[in-house]
DRENGU-769532 format. One record per residue (C-alpha): y, x, z. Coordinates in steps of 0.2 Angstrom, whole numbers, plus 5000, padded with zeros to 4 digits. Last residue first. Example, Ala and Ser with C-alpha at 12.3 -4.5 7.8 and 13.67 -1.06 7.14 Angstrom:
BEGIN
499550685036/497850625039/
END
This chain:
BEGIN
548045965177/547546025197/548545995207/550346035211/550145935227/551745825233/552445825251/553745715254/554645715270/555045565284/556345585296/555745465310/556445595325/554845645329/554545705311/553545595298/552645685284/552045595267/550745675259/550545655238/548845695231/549345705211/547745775205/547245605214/545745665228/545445485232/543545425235/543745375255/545845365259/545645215270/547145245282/546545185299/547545045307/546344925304/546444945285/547845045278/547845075260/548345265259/549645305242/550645425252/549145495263/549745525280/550445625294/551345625309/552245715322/552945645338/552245765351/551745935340/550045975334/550945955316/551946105322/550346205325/549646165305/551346225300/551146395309/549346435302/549946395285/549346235279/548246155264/547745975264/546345865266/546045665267/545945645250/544545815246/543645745261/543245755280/543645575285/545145535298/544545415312/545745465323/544645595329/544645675311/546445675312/547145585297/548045735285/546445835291/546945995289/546346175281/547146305287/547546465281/548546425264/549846545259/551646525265/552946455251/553546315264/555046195257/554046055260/552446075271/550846075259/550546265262/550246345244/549046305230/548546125235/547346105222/546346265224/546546255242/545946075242/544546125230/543846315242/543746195255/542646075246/541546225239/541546295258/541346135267/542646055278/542346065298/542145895305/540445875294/540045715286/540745775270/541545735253/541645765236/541145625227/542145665211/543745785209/545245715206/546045765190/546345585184/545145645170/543945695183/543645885189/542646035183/543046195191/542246345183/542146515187/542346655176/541846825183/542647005180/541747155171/543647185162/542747145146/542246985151/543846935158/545146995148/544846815135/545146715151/546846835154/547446795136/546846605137/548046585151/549546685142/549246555128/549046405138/551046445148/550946525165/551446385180/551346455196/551046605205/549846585222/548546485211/548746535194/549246365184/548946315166/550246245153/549846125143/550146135124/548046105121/548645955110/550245885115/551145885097/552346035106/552246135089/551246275099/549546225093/548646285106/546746365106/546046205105/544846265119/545546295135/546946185132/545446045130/544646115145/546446085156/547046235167/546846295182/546546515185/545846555203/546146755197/544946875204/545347015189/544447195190/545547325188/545647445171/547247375166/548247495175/547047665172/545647735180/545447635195/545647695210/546747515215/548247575225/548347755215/548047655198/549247515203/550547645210/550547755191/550647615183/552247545189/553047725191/552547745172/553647565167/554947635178/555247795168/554847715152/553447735143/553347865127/552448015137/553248155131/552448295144/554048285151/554148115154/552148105163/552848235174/554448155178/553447995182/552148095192/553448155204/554447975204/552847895212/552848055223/554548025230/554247815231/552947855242/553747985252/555347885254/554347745260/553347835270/554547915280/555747735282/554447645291/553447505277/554047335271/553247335256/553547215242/552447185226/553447075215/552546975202/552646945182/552446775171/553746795163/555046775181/554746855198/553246775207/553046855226/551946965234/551847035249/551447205260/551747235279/552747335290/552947235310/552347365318/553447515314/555047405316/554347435337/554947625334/556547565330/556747435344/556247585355/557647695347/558947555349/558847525368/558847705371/560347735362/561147585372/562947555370/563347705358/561847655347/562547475347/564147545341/563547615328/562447465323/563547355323/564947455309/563447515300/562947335296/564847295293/565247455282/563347375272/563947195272/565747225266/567247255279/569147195274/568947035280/568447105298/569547195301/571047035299/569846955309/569847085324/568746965338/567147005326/566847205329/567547225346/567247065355/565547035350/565347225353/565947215371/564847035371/563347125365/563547255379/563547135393/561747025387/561147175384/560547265370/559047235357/559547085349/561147175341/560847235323/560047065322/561346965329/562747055319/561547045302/561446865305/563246835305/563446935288/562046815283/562746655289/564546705280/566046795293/567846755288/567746565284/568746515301/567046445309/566146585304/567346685315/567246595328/565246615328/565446795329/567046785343/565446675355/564446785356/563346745369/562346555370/563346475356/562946645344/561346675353/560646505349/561246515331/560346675328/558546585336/558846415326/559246515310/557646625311/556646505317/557046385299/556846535289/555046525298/554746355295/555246375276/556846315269/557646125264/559046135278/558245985287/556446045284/556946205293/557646115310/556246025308/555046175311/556246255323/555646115333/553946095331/553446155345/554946185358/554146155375/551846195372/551846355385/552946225397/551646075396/551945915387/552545785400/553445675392/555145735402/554645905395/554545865376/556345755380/557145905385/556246025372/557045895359/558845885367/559146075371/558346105353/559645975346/561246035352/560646235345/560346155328/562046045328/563046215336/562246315320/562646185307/564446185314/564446365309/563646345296/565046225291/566146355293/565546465282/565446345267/566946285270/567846485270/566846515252/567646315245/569446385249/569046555241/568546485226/569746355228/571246505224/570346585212/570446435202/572246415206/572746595202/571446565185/573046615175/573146495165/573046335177/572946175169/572746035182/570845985185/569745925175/569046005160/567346095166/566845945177/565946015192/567345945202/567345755198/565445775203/566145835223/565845675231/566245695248/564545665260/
END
């Protein structure tokens, strides 16, 4: 890798007035960028042929070819697993048939999500007709520097709809199944609700959220245009009478002794902690002691965890394959979101980090929290798991009693890359 630190120096460089020269590498450094994802994209597309290769020489049976190999794909670029399949499977049609788009990443012109949006806005044709549009729309590069995302995304699907109307229309109507509703953390301490929904209901959703904005305005209601829309969809979603009238179920982690000073605020360490929400992150004590003082009065429950100094919880454990609910419902609480790195997906699984066939004991130490499609990767050829601080007796990791607030995983790829998988847990 070229060291590029002398670069992020604020005074190096020659003196250049008019910024011409600084314009100048800005533009340079852009066309490296897309043309090593370029590169990037034949290096992913070389090693899928080579991994499901090797998975078929060993054996492993042709529903089961290609598991876990988008997933380390995604660990490699430091994203999710499924970020990590969406890049193998553009950059796959890019080497496999179009090849101008992947050209023109490779001269700077087209950036991995303009290229996406080609492949995308493409899927649905032919093998022929998207190599016409290939050629049409990327093999004109002196076009193509002059387009923007949205004239480019128009550009594809125009002539798609030309090639195969038909095509188009059912890929359209099958958008419809795939709407769904998530939630993400947006800064001070505030989330945002997404909804992917077919283009009639979203316009008439957001028309009748502006409807009762516009009327709450002209009556002289003081909030904010947005701030009423806001409202307005948590009382409609939730039937409750007004947006703080909902009932919280909020898995809330924070220390008992920031629970109870009360905070001091001049950062002496005493109750200054910050708690956790488990599927938000990290809210500061007083904001945490807010939503704990809105619980009674909201009718909501208060449930408390109490765990070691360490913040391992104590004796938990089971003799059962299949963890217990109150254990369970710990590793979740600790682990917060799927253990892989770079994965943000909710917990579905519970996992034994040493297969309970292999010995692997059904407790807080030997647990994790996985998505449905990391826990399938780990059932992969090649793929291993273990405790980070495990003492290894036999063969078997002896992980009995451990349930460290600071549970550490480490995971190890086919290929011997190994990964780090730290718990937030629970201090």
């Amino acid at each position: 890798m070229a060291n590029l630190g002398p670069m992020l120096d604020l005074e190096s460089g020659p003196a250049d007035v008019g910024g011409r020269a600084d314009v100048d590498l800005i533009r340079a450094l852009e066309d490296v960028k897309n043309a090593a994802c370029a590169v990037q994209a034949v290096v992913a597309v070389r090693f899928a042929r080579t991994q499901r290769a090797e998975q078929a020489r060993c054996g492993v049976p042709a529903a089961r070819v290609g598991q876990g190999v988008a997933e380390q794909v995604a660990l490699a670029r430091r994203e999710s697993p499924h970020a990590g399949a969406i890049f193998l499977g553009m950059a796959t049609m890019l080497v496999a048939e179009m090849p101008r788009t992947l050209a023109a990443m490779s001269r700077g012109v087209l950036s991995e999500h303009r290229a996406r949006l080609v492949v995308q806005e493409t899927s649905c044709l032919t093998r022929e007709a998207r190599g016409e549009i290939d050629e049409r729309v990327c093999g004109d590069l002196a076009r193509l520097e002059t387009l923007g995302t949205r004239r480019l995304g128009n550009l594809v699907r125009g002539e798609a709809a030309r090639r195969d109307p038909a095509g188009v229309a059912d890929r359209l109507g099958h958008a419809a199944t795939e709407r769904f509703v998530s939630l993400r953390p947006a800064p001070d301490c505030m989330t945002r609700l997404t909804a992917l929904l077919p283009v009639a209901q979203g316009v008439s959703v957001l028309a009748a959220l502006t409807r009762a904005a516009d009327a709450a305005r002209a009556t002289g209601e003081p909030r904010t245009r947005g701030q009423v829309m806001a409202d307005e969809l948590v009382v409609r979603v939730t039937g409750q009478t007004s947006p703080d009238a909902i009932p919280i179920a909020l898995h809330l982690i924070m220390p008992a002794d920031a629970m109870l000073s009360g905070g001091t605020g001049d950062g002496d360490g005493a109750g200054d902690e910050p708690a956790r929400v488990l599927g938000w992150g990290p809210v500061p004590d007083r904001v945490a002691r807010r939503l704990v003082g809105q619980a009674p009065r909201l009718g909501s429950w208060i449930r408390r965890l109490y765990a070691a100094p360490s913040g391992g919880l104590v004796a938990m454990e089971s003799r059962r394959r299949l963890f217990p609910h109150g254990l369970g419902e710990f590793i979740t609480i600790r682990d917060d979101i799927c253990r892989t790195p770079f994965c943000d997906a909710p917990i579905r699984h519970l996992d034994h980090i040493t297969p309970n066939a292999d010995g692997g004991e059904t407790s807080a130490a030997n647990g994790q929290g996985l998505c449905e499609r990391c826990n399938h990767a780990k059932q992969a050829r090649g793929w291993t798991a273990r405790q980070h601080n495990d003492e290894v007796a036999g063969g078997v990791p002896t992980n009995r009693h451990r349930a460290d607030s600071r549970h550490e995983v480490t995971i190890t790829t086919p290929t011997g890359h190994r990964y780090r998988s730290p718990s937030p847990g629970l201090s």
